[in-house]
C-alpha angles and dihedrals in degrees: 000000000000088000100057088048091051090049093046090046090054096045097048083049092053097049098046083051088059099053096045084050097054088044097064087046098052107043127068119282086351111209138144106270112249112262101173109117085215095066099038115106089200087061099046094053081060102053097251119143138178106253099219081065085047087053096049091047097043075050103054089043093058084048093062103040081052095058087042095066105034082061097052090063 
């Protein structure tokens, strides 16, 4: 029984893989569609970031508050 389900898993997989394949190849400048919230303009209208890029920049102010106030004493 596990068996049949693990064979018909792996074949609809397969399949899926293939088309999205051929789809790329067949359309016009053919490429997976850029899902990374950091690089959508309708979230950043919004105000939605990656928050990897959140973390880098939290990082990088507290940098720089860091370096302010070891030069004031």
């Amino acid at each position: 029984m596990f068996l049949e389900v693990f064979i018909i898993t792996v074949v609809l997989l397969v399949i899926a893989v293939v088309f999205l394949g051929i789809s790329m190849i067949v359309k016009k400048n053919g490429k997976f569609p850029n899902t990374s919230v950091g690089h959508n303009p309708n979230m950043r209208k919004l105000g939605i970031t990656c928050a990897k890029c959140e973390e880098e920049r939290k990082c990088q102010l507290a940098k720089i508050k860091a370096n302010k106030t070891t030069d004031k004493s």
